[in-house]
C-alpha positions as CSV (number, residue, x, y, z in Angstrom):
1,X,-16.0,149.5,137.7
2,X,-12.6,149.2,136.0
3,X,-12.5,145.6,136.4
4,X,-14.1,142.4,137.3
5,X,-12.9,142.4,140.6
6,X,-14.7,138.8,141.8
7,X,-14.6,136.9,138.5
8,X,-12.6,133.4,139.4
9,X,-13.8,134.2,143.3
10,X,-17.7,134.8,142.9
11,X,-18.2,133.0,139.6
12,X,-15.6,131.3,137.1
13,X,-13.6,132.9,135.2
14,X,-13.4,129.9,132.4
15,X,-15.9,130.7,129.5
16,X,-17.0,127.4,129.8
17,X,-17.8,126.9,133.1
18,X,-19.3,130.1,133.5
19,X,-21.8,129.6,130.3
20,X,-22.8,126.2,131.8
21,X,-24.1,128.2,135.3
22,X,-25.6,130.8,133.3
23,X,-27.4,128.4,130.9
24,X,-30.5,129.0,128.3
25,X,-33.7,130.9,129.6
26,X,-36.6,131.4,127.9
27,X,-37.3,135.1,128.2
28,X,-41.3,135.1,128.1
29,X,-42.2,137.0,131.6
30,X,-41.9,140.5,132.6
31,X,-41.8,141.9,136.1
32,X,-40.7,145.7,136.9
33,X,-38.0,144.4,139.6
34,X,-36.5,141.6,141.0
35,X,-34.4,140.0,143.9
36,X,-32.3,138.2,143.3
37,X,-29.4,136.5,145.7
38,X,-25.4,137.1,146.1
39,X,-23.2,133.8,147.2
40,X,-20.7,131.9,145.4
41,X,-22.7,131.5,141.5
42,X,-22.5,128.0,141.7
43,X,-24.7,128.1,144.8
44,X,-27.4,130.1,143.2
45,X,-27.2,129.9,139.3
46,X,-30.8,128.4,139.3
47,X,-32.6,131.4,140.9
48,X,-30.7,133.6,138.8
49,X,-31.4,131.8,135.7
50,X,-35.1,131.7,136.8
51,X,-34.9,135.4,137.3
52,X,-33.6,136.4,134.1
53,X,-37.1,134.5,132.2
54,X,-38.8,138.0,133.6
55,X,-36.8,140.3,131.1
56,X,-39.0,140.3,128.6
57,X,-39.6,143.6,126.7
58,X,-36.8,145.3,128.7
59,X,-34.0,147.6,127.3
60,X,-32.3,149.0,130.6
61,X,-31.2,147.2,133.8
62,X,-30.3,148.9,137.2
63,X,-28.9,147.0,139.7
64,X,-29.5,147.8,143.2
65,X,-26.6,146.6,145.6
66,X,-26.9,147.1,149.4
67,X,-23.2,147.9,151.5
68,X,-22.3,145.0,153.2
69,X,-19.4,147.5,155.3
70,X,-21.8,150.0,154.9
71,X,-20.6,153.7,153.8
72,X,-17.3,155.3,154.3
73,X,-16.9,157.1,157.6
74,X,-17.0,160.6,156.8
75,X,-19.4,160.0,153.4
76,X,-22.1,162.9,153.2
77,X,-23.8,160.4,150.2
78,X,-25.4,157.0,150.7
79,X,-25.8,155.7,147.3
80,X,-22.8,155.9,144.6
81,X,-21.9,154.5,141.5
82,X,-18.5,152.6,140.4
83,X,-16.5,153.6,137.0
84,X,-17.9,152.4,133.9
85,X,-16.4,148.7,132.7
86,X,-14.7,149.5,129.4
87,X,-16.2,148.0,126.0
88,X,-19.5,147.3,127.8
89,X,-23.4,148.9,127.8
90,X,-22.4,150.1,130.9
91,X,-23.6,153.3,131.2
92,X,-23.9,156.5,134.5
93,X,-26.8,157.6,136.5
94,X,-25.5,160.7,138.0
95,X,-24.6,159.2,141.5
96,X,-21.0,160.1,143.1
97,X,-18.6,158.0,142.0
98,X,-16.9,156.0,144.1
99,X,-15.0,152.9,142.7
100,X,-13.9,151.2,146.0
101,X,-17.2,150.0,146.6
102,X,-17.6,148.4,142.9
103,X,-14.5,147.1,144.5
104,X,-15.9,145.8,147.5
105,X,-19.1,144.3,146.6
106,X,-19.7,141.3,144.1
107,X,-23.0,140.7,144.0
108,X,-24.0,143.6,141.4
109,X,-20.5,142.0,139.4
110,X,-21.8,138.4,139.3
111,X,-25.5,139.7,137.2
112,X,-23.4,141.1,134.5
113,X,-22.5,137.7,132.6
114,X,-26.5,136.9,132.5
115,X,-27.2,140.6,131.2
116,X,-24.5,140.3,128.6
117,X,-26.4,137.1,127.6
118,X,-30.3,137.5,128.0
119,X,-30.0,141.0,127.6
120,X,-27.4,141.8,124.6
121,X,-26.7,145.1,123.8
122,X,-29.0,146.6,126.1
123,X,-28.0,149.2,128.7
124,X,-27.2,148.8,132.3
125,X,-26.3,150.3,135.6
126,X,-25.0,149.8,139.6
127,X,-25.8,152.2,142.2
128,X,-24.1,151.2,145.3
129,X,-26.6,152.3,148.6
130,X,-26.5,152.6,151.9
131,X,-30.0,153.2,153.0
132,X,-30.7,153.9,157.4
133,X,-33.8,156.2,156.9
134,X,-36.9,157.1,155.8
135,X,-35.4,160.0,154.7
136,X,-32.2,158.7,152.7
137,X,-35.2,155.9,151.2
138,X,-37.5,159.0,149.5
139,X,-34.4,160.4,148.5
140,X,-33.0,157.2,146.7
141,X,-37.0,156.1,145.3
142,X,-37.2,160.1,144.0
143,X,-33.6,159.7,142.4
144,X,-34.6,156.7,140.7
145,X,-38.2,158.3,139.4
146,X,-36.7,159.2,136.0
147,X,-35.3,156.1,134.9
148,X,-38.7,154.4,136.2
149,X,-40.2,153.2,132.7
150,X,-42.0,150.5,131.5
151,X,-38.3,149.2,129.6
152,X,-36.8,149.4,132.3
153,X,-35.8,146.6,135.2
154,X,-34.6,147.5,138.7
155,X,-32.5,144.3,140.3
156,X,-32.1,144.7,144.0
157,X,-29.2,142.1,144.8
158,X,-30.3,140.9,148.2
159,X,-30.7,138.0,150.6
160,X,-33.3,137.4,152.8
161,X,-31.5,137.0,156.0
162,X,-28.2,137.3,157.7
163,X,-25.4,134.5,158.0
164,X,-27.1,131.9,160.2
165,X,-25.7,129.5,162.7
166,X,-28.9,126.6,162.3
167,X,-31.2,126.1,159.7
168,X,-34.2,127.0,161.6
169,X,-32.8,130.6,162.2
170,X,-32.3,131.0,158.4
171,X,-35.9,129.8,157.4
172,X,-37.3,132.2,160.1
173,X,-35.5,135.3,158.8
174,X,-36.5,134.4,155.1
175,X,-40.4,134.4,156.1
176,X,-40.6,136.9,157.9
177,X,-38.8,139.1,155.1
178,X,-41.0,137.4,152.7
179,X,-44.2,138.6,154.4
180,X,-42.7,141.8,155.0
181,X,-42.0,142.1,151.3
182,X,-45.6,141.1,150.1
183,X,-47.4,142.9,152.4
184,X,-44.4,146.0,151.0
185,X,-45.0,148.6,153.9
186,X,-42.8,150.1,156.8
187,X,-39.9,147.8,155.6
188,X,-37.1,149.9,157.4
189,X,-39.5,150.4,160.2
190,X,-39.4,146.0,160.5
191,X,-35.9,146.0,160.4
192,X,-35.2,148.8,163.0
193,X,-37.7,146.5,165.3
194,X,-35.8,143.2,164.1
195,X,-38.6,141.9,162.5
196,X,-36.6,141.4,159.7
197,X,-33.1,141.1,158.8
198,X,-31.7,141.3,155.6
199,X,-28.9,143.6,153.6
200,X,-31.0,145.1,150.7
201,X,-34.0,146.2,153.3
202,X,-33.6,150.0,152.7
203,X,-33.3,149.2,148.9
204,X,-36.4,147.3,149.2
205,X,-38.2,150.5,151.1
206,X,-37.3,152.8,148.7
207,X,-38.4,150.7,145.4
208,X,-41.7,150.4,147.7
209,X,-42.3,154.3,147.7
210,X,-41.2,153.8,143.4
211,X,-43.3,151.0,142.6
212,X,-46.1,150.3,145.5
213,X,-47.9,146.8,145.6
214,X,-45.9,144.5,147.6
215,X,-43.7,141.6,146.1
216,X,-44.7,138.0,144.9
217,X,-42.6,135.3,146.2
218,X,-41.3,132.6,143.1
219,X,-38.2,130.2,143.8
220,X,-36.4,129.8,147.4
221,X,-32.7,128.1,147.3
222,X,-32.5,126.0,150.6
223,X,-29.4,126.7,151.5
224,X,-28.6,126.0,155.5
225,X,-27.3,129.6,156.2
226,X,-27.9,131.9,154.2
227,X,-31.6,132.3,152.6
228,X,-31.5,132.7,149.0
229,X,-35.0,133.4,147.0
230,X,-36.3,135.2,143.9
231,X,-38.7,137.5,144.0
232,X,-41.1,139.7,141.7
233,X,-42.3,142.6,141.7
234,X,-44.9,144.1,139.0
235,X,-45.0,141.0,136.9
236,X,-46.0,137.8,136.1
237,X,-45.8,135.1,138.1
């Protein structure tokens, strides 16, 4: 990640503006991981904010970010990381690199102004995934095993359903990936039987075989097309 390819698009590029969406948070919860939503910041600062208040006693962050376009024809991989972003806590995993999909996808990009804030100086990461299979999910759950610490906080950037043409449609995608999520089994199996739809599902699967248990639903955003929550998982809620 050479550069902050969405700031001024995703969220401001004016200090001030941006430091008003990001706001102050009191940091007194913990949870091992988190979802949290990608849309325009303005549209979601809250559940972010909220999010953020479940950092407490951690020193690493790895964000999970789903491909939208999916991976490259021709790719042999199916999760990759982006070039580090100079004068920050940035730091590898090991992945491939590949920066055009840093390039591509701004939801991982839009949780770095709250990590500079609520978590200063502490390390962080973006592994880029395109998860289809059981196979490619034990693959991404057993790559992640070392970095799976008590310090450290995974951040799958996900909504809960696809782009919806009613309301109706978009609260029925965000339960049913809601139940799916708390009950935390045959995630990618729901989604190849369309009982769920949403872009960070193989993510979701593969933090399930890392950190078993389900999620706990906290904040939904009720937006009329998209559906936009925060979710824990591990912590307190």
């Amino acid at each position: 990640m050479k550069t902050r390819y969405h700031e001024g698009i995703f969220y401001p590029e004016d200090k001030e503006e941006l430091d008003s969406l990001i706001g102050d948070v009191i940091i007194d919860k913990t949870a091992k991981a988190l979802i949290l939503p990608h849309a325009s910041l303005k549209s979601i600062a809250p559940l972010l904010r909220e999010g953020f208040s479940y950092t407490k006693d951690k020193e690493r962050v790895i964000i999970l970010s789903p491909l939208h376009s999916h991976r490259a024809q021709g790719e042999k991989g199916f999760f990759f990381e982006g070039e580090i972003l100079p004068s920050s806590k940035m730091f590898h995993l090991g992945a491939e690199i590949k920066e055009m999909y840093a390039e591509e996808e701004p939801g991982a990009e839009e949780l770095i102004p709250f990590i500079e804030k609520y978590l200063k100086n502490k390390e962080w990461a973006v592994l880029y995934c395109d998860i289809k299979s059981s196979q490619e999910s034990k693959r991404l759950a057993s790559f992640l095993s070392d970095y799976n610490t008590p310090s450290t906080l995974f951040i799958v950037s996900t909504n809960l359903s696809p782009k919806c043409n009613k309301t109706e449609e978009c609260e029925m995608w965000r339960e049913s990936a809601k139940k799916a999520l708390e009950e935390g089994k045959e995630l990618l199996d729901k989604a190849n039987k369309h009982i769920v739809s949403f872009c960070g599902v193989g993510i979701t699967d593969a933090l399930e075989r890392l950190i078993p248990g389900g999620w706990k639903s906290v904040s939904d955003n009720k937006d009329e097309t998209t559906a936009h929550s925060l979710l824990i998982k591990g912590g307190e809620n």
